[in-house]
C-alpha positions as CSV (number, residue, x, y, z in Angstrom):
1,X,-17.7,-15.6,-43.1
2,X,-17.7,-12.4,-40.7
3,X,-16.8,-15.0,-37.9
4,X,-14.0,-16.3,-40.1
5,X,-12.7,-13.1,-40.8
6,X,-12.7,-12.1,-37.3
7,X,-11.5,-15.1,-36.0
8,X,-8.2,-14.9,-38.6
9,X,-7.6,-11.1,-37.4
10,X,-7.3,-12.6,-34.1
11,X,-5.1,-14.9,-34.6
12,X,-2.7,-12.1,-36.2
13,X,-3.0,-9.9,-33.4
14,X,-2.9,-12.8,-30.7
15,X,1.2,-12.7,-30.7
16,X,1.8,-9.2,-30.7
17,X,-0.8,-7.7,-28.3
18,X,-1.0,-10.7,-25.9
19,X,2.9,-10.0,-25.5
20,X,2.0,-6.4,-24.7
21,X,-1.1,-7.2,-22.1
22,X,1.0,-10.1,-20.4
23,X,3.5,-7.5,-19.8
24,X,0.8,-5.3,-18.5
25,X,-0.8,-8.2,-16.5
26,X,2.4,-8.7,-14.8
27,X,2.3,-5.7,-12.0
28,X,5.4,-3.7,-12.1
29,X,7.3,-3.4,-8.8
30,X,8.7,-0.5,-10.0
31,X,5.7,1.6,-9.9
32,X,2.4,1.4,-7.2
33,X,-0.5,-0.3,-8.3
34,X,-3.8,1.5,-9.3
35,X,-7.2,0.7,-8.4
36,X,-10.1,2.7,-9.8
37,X,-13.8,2.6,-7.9
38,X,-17.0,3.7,-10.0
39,X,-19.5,4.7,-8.4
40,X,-22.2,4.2,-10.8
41,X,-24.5,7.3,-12.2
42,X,-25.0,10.5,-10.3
43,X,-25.5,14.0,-11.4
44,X,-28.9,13.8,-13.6
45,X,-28.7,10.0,-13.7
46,X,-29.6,8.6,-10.2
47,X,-29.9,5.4,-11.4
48,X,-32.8,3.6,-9.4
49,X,-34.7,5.4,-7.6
50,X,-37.2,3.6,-4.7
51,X,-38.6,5.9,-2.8
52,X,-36.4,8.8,-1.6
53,X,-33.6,6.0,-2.0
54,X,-31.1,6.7,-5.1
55,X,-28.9,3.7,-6.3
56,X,-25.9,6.5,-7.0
57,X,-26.1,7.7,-3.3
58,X,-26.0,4.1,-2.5
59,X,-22.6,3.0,-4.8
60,X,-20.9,6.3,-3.8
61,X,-20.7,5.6,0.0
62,X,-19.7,2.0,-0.9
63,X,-16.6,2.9,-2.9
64,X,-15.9,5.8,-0.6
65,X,-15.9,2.8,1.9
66,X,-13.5,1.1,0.0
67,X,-11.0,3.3,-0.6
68,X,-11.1,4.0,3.1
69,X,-11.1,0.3,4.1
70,X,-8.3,-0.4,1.3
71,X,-5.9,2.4,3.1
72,X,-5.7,-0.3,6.2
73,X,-5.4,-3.4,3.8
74,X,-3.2,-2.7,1.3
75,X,-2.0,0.9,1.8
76,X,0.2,0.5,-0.9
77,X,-2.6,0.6,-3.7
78,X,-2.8,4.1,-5.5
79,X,-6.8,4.3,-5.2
80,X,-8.8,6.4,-7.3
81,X,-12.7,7.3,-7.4
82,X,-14.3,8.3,-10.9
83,X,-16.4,10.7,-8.9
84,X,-16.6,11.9,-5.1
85,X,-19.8,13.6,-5.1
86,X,-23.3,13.7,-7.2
87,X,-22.2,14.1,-10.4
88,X,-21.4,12.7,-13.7
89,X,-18.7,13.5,-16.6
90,X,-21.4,14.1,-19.5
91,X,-25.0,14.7,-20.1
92,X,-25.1,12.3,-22.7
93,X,-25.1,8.7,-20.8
94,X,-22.7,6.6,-23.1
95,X,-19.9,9.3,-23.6
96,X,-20.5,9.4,-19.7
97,X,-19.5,5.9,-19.8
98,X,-16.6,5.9,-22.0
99,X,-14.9,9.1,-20.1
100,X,-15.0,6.8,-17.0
101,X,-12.8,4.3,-18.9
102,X,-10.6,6.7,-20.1
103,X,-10.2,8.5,-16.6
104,X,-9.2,4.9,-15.4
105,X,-7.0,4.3,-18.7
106,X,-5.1,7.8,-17.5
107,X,-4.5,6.5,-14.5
108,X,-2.8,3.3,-15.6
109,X,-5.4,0.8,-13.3
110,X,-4.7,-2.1,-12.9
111,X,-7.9,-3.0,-11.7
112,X,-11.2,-1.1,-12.3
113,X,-14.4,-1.7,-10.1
114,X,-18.0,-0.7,-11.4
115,X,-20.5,-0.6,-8.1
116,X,-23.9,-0.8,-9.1
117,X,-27.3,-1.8,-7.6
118,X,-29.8,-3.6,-9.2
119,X,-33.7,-3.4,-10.3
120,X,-36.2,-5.7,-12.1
121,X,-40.2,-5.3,-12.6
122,X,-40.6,-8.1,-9.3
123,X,-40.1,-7.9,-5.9
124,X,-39.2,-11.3,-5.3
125,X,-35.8,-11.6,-7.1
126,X,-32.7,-10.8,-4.9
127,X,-28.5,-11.0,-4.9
128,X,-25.8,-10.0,-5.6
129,X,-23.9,-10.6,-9.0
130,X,-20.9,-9.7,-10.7
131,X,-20.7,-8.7,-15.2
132,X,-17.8,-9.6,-17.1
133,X,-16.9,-8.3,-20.2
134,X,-17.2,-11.2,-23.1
135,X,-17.8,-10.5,-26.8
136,X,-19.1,-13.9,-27.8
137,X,-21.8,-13.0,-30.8
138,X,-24.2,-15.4,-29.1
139,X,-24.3,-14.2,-25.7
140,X,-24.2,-10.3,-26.9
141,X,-26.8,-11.1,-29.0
142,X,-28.8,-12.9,-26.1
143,X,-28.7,-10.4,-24.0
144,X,-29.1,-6.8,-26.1
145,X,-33.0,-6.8,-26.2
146,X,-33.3,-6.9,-22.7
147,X,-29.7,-4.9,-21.7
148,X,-31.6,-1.5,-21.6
149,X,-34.5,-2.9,-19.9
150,X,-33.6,-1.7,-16.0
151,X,-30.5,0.4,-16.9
152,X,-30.5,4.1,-17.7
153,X,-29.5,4.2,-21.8
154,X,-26.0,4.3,-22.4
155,X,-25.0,2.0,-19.5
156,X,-24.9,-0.6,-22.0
157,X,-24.0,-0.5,-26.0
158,X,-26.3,-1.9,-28.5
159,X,-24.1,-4.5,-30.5
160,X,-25.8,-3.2,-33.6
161,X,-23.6,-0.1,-32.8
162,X,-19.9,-2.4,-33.0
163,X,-18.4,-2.7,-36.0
164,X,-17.0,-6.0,-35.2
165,X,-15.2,-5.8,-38.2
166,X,-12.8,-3.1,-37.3
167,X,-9.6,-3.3,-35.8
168,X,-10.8,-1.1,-33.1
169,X,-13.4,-4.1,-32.0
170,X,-10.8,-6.5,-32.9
171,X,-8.2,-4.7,-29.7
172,X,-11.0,-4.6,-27.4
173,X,-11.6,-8.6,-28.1
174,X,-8.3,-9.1,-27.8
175,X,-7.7,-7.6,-24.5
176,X,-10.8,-9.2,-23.5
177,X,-9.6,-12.4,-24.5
178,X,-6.4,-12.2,-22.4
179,X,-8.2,-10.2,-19.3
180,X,-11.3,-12.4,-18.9
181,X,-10.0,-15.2,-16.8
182,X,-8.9,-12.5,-14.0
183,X,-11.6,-10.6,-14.4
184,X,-13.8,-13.7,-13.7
185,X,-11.7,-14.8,-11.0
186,X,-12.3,-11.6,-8.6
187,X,-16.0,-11.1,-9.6
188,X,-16.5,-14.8,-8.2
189,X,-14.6,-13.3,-5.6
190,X,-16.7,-10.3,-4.7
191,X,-20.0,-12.7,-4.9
192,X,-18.4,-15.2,-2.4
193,X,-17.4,-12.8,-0.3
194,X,-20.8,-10.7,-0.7
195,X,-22.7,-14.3,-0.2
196,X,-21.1,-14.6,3.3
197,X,-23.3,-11.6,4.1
198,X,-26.1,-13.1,3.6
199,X,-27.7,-12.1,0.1
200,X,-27.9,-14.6,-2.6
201,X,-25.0,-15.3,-4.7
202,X,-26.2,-14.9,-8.8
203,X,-23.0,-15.5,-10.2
204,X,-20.8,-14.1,-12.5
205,X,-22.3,-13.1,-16.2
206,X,-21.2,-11.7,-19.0
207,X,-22.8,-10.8,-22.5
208,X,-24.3,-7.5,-21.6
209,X,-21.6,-5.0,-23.1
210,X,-21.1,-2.5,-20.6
211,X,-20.1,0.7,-22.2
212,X,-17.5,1.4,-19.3
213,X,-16.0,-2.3,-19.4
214,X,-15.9,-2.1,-23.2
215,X,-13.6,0.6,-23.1
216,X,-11.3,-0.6,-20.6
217,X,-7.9,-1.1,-21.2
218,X,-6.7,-3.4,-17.9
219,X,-8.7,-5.7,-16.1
220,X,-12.6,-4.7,-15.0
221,X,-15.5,-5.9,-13.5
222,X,-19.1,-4.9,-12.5
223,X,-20.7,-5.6,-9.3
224,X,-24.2,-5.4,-8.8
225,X,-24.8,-5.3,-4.9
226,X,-28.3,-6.1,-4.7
227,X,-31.9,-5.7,-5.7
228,X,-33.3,-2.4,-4.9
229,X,-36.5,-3.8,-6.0
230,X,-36.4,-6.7,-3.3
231,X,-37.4,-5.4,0.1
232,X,-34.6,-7.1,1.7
233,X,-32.3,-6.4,-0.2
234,X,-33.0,-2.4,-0.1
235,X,-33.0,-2.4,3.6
236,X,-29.7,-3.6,4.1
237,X,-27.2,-2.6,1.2
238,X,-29.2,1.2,2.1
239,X,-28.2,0.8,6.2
240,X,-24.8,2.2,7.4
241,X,-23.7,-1.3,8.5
242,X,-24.6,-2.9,5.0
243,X,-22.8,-0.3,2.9
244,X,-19.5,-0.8,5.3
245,X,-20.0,-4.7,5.2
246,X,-19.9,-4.7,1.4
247,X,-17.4,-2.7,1.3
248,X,-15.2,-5.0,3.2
249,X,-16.7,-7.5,0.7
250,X,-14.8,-6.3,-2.2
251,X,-12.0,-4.4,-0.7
252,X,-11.0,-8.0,1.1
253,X,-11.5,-9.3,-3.0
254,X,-9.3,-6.4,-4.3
255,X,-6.7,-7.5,-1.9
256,X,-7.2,-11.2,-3.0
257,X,-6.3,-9.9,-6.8
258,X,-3.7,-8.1,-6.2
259,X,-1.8,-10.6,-3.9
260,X,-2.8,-13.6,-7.5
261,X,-0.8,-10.7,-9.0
262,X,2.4,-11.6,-6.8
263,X,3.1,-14.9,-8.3
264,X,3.7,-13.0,-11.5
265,X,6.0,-9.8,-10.3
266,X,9.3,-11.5,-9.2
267,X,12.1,-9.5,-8.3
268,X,13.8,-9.1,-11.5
269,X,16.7,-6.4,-10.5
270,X,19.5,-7.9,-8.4
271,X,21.5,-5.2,-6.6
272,X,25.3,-4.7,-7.1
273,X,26.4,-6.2,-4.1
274,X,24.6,-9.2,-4.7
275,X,25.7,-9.2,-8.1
276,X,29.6,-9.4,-7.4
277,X,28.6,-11.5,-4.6
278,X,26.9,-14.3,-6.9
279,X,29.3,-14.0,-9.5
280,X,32.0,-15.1,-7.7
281,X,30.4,-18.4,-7.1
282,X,29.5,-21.2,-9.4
283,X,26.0,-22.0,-10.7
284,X,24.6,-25.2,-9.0
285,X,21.0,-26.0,-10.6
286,X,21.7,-30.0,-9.9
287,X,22.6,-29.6,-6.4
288,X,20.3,-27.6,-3.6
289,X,21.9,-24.8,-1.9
290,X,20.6,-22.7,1.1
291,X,20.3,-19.3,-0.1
292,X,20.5,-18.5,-3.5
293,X,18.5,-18.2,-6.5
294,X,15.8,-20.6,-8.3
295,X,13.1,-20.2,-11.5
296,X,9.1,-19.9,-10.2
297,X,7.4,-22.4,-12.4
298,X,3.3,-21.7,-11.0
299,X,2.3,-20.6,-7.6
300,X,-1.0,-21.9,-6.1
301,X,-3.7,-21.4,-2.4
302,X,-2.6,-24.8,-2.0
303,X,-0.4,-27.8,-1.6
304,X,0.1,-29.8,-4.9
305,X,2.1,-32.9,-5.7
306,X,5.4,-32.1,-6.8
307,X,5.2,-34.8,-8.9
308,X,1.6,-33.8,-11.1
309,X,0.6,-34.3,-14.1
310,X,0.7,-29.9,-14.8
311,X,4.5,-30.4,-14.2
312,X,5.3,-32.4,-17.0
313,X,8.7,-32.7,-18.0
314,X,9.8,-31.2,-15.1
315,X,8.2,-33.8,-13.0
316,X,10.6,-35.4,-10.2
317,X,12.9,-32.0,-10.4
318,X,10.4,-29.5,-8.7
319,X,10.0,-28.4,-5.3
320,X,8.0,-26.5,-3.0
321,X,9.3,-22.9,-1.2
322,X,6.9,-20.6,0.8
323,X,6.1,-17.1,0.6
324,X,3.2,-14.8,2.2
325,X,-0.1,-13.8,0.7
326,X,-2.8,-16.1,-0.7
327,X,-0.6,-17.8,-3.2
328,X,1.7,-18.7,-1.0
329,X,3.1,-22.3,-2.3
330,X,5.7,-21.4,-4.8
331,X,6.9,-24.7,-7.2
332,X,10.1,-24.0,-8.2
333,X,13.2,-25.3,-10.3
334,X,16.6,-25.5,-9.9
335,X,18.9,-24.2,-7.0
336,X,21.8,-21.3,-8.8
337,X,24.6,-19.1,-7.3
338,X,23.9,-15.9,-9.5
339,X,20.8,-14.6,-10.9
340,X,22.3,-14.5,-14.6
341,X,22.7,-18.5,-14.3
342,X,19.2,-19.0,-13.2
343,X,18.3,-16.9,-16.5
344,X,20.4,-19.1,-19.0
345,X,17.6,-21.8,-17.8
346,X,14.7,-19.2,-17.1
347,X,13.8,-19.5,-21.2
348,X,13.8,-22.9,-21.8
349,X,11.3,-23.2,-18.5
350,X,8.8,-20.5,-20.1
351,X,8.3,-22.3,-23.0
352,X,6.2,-24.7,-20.6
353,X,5.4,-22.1,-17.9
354,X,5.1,-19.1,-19.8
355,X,4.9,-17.0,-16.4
356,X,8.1,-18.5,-15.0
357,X,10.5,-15.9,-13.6
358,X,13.5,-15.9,-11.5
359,X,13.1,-15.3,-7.9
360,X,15.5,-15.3,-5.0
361,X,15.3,-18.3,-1.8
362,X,16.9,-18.8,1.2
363,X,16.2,-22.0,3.3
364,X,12.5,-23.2,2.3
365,X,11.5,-20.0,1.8
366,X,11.3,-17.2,-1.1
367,X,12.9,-13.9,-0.1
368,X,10.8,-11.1,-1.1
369,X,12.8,-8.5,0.6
């Protein structure tokens, strides 16, 4: 009955706060993009500890590696660190946590980045792997016996703790409900790109409920580097050249995210000029013109047919313009003078590709300038 109730909630909220997080997942050109790194621990939490070696010494010069490496890459990302030295927000673990959410929350991120290393009672296990946030009962209740297990308390929340049937759980479901497939996306991301380094790829997981994930607001995942408990492992994400090469590892995955985002921040203000220009001239959508405007139906990393089955009605009438980044291959419809006529259309076309948005061509190409 509980699951019933929860599950009718959802489907209340679905319309109104998917509406708001679609038009949070769609990055704003108006306004820089935030990224917030967290280090995990420090202050009295160290996290593990082997040796004289301290998992929060270990995840601070990562993310500080990062941010520096990110400057380069994309030095158009606002980046933020929850802390730059040994130290930590509360004495008490779980509020701790939560203030680290909130510090991202204040900041607007678009994406936040837990860096964490890992421990278990062998020495044989090893990799890297990447925790999503996912309320499914089951899984939570899977993995709460052994959440605490290798984790300093408060890192993760006990699901006997939630009241799942408040509308305070039912926000953070629903926002993990709309979140999770990007979220999952660049944690497989940062594993690939972490595998390539030579540790072993665990995967992305999810059912452990991460106090700082659960109080997220945009999208977040958490990346454990490595096994301070495997030999191997300890040596390298420890050295100089393993902290900088993960870094690249994730930065080069924060980059990936962020250009994914593209596809779904067109250019939606038209200046004046072009404006009276376009006015002036008639709308064309049956005929292709050279320069002019045309509605984004998907964007993809590679070449697909025109004529697929995803297409749909629109099958015969789309073609394919480039642009830069990742998601490069744009499949659009329509060719149009003016902007406004190319929005008369934009509506019906969203009622099949519901991130379809108006975007401005010239030649084969999509002018992002």
């Amino acid at each position: 009955m509980r699951n019933l109730i929860i599950a009718l909630l959802v489907s209340l909220m679905l319309p109104v706060v998917a509406n708001a997080q679609q038009a949070g997942n769609v990055v704003d050109s108006s306004r820089k993009r935030v990224v917030v790194l967290d280090p995990g621990h420090g202050g009295p939490r160290p996290g593990k500890v082997v040796g004289k070696v301290h998992e929060a010494d270990i995840v601070l010069d990562i993310s500080k590696e990062v941010r520096r490496q990110l400057a380069t890459k994309m030095p158009e990302l606002d980046v933020y660190l929850t802390r730059h030295c040994d130290s930590a927000y509360n004495a008490d673990q779980t509020k701790d946590n939560r203030m680290r959410a909130e510090f991202a929350n204040s900041k607007g991120a678009d994406l936040t980045v837990g860096i964490h290393a890992n421990a278990i009672g062998n020495t044989t296990t090893n990799g890297c792997e990447a925790w999503v946030l996912s309320l499914d009962e089951s899984l939570m209740k899977q993995n709460n016996a052994r959440a605490n297990l290798f984790a300093d308390d408060g890192d993760a929340l006990d699901i006997n703790d939630l009241d799942t049937k408040s509308m305070g759980f039912i926000k953070v479901l629903t926002r993990q409900l709309d979140n999770e497939p990007r979220n999952r996306m660049f944690a497989q991301q940062c594993c690939d790109n972490i595998n390539k380094l030579g540790l072993k790829n665990l995967g992305v997981k999810s059912g452990k409920i991460w106090t700082m994930l659960y109080y997220l607001e945009g999208h977040g995942v958490l990346i454990e580097v490595g096994y301070m408990t495997n030999a191997k492992d300890l040596a390298y994400i420890s050295s100089e050249k393993g902290k900088k090469e993960i870094a690249g590892a994730i930065s080069d995955a924060i980059v990936s995210f962020f250009e994914s985002l593209d596809a779904l921040s067109g250019d939606v203000s038209a200046t004046t000029e072009e404006q009276s220009v376009s006015e002036a001239q008639p709308a064309a959508s049956d005929e292709a013109l050279e320069e002019g405007y045309t509605i984004q139906l998907i964007s993809a990393t590679h070449e697909v047919d025109t004529n697929d089955y995803q297409f749909k009605g629109y099958k015969g009438r789309v073609r394919l313009l480039m642009s830069t980044g990742r998601y490069k291959y744009k499949y659009c419809y329509g060719s149009y003078a003016s902007r406004e006529a190319a929005k008369r259309d934009l509506e019906e076309a969203k009622k099949t590709f519901k991130d379809a948005y108006v975007v401005r061509f010239k030649g084969g190409n999509i002018v992002t300038q």
